[in-house]
C-alpha positions as CSV (number, residue, x, y, z in Angstrom):
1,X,112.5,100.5,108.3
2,X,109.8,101.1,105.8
3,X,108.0,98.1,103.8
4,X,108.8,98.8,99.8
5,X,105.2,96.7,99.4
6,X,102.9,99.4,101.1
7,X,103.7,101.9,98.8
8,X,101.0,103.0,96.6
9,X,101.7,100.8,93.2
10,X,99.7,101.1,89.6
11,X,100.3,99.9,86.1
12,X,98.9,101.3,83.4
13,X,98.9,100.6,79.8
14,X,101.0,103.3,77.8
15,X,99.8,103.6,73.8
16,X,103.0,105.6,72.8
17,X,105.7,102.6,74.4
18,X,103.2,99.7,73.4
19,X,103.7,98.6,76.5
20,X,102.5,99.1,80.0
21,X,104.0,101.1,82.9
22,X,104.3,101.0,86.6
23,X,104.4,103.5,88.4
24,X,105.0,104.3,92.7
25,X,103.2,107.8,93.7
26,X,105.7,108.1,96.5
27,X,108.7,108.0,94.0
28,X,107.2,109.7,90.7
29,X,110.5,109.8,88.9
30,X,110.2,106.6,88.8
31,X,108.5,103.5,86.0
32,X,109.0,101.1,84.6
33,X,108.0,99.1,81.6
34,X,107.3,95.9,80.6
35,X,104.9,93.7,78.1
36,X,102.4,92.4,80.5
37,X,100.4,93.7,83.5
38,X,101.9,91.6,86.4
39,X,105.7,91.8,85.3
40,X,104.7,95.4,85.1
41,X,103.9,95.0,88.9
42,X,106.6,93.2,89.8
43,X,109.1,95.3,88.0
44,X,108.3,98.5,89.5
45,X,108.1,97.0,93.0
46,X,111.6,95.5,92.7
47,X,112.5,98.7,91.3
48,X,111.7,100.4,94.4
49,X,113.1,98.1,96.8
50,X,116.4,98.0,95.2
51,X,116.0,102.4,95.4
52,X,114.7,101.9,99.3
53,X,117.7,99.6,100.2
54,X,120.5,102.1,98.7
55,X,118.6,105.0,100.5
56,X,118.7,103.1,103.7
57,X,122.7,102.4,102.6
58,X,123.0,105.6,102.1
59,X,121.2,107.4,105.2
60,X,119.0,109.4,102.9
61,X,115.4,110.0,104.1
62,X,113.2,107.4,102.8
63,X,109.4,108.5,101.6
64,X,105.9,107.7,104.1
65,X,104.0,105.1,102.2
66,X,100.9,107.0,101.9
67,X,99.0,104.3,103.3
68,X,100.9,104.3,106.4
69,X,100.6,108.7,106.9
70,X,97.6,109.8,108.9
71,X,95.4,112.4,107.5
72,X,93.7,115.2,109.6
73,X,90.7,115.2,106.9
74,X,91.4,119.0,106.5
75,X,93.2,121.1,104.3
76,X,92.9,124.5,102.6
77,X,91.8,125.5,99.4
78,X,91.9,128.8,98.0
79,X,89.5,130.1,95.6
80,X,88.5,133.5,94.1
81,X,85.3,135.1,96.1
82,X,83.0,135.2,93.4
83,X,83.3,131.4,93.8
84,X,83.0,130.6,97.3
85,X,80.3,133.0,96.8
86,X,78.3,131.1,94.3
87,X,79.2,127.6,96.4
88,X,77.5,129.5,99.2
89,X,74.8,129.5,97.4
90,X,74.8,126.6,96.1
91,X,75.0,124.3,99.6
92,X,72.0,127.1,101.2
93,X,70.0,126.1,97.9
94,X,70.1,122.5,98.7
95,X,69.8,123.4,102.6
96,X,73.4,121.5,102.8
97,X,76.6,122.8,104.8
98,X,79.0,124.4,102.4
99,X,81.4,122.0,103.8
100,X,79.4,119.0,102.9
101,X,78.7,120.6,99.0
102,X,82.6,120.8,98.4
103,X,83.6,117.3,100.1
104,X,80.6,115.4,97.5
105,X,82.1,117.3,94.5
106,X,85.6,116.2,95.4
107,X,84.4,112.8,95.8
108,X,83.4,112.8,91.9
């Protein structure tokens, strides 16, 4: 059984509503809206339990909350040569792995 609560939750404020919205990354069709920031919260979480519970009802395959999946720390990125090419240069520049170079930009 998964736990609605340790999905990945946010509220933001949306000019165009005058409202804000919550949002759940792992169901992104998904928001709701209200006129403050913790009925926002609330909202959405309900929200998602009452989806969760009819998914269970239903036998449909319920989303990983993100916190609960374990990452490798890899993955792939492609990029056109003249680019890896220049971060090549780049990371040897600052006598850096090219590895290391790429992971401190993503972290920006």
């Amino acid at each position: 059984m998964v736990n609605y609560e340790h999905y990945a939750y946010r509220v933001i404020w949306s000019e165009e509503d005058q409202e804000f919205v919550g949002l759940c990354a792992e169901f992104p069709s998904l928001s709701y809206l209200d006129d403050t920031h913790l009925k926002t919260l609330e909202g959405i979480i309900n929200l998602v339990k009452d989806i969760v519970t009819d998914m269970e009802a239903n036998g449909e395959k319920i989303p990983v909350p993100i916190s609960e999946k374990k990452y490798s720390g890899t993955f792939q990125v492609r990029i056109p040569p003249e680019r890896h090419r220049m971060l090549a240069i780049k990371s040897a520049e600052q006598n850096i792995s090219l590895n290391r170079l790429v992971s401190d930009k993503l972290a920006c």
